[in-house]
N, C-alpha and C positions, 0 to 999 in steps of 0.2 A: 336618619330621621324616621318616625313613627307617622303612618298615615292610615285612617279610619280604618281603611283594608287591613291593618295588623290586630284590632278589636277583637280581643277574644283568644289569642294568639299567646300561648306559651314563648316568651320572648326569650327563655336559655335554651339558649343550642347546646351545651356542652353537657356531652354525651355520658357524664358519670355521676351525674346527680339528678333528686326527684325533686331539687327547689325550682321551685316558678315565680315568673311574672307574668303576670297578665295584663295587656293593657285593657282598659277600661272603657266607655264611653261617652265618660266625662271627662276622657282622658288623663284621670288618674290612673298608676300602676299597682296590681295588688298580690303580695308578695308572700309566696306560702314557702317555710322553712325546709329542709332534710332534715329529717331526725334521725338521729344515728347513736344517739342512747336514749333510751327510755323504761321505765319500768313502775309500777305502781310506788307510789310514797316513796321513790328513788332518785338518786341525783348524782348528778358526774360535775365536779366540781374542782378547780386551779390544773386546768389539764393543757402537760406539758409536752412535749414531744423532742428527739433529739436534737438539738437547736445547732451544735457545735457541727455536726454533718450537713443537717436537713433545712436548720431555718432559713426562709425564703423562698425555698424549694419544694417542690410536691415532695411527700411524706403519706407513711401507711401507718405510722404507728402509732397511736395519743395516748397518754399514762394520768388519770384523774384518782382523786379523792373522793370513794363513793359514799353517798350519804343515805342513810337508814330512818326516814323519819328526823331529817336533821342532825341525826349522831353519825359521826364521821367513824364507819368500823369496818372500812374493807380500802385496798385499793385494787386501780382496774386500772386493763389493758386495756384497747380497744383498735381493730382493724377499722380505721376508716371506707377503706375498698368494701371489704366484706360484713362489716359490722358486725363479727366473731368478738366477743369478749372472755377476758381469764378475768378472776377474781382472787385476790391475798386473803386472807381472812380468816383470824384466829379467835374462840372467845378470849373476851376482858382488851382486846386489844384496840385502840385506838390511834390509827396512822394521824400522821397530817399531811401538808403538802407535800406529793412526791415531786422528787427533782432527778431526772435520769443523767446520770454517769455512765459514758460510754465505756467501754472496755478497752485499753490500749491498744490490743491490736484487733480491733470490730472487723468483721468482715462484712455485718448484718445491719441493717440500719437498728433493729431490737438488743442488739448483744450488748450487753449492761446491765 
């Protein structure tokens, strides 16, 4: 339980993210996100990760549909841990939802 002494108090202990809660003094909680894409007029969007290994499980690696001003013309990798992104992206070309397919014999949670 929460008690007045937690007021002000970053309430996530968990050591690999920068989202917060803070409880409040009306004790309401108020909740600031991780951002871990971001870019001007940019967007990471239907982002999947290898479900048949990792779903449920921690996982480094998420594969989105980046959008350009709302045109879908690239896709991206992205390191959750490190927030390192690669990018596809060819002119005229426009992806859609990726869906990652492991490689039969994967050694790498990425190998696909």
């Amino acid at each position: 339980s929460l008690s007045q002494a937690d007021t002000g108090k970053n309430l996530v202990t968990l050591p690999y993210t920068t989202a917060t809660a803070t409880l409040r003094s009306d004790e309401t909680i108020w909740l600031e996100p991780e951002v871990i894409f971001s870019g001007p007029r940019h967007a990471f969007e239907f982002p999947q990760i290898n479900y048949r290994k990792y779903g449920g499980k921690p996982y480094t690696y998420t594969y989105g549909l980046g959008l350009n001003h709302f045109v879908p013309d690239r896709l991206c990798k992205l390191n959750v841990k490190t927030k390192e992104t690669w990018v596809w992206q060819e002119p005229d070309a426009y992806p859609s939802e990726p869906i990652f397919v492991s490689h039969p014999d994967a050694l790498e949670e990425d190998d696909g």
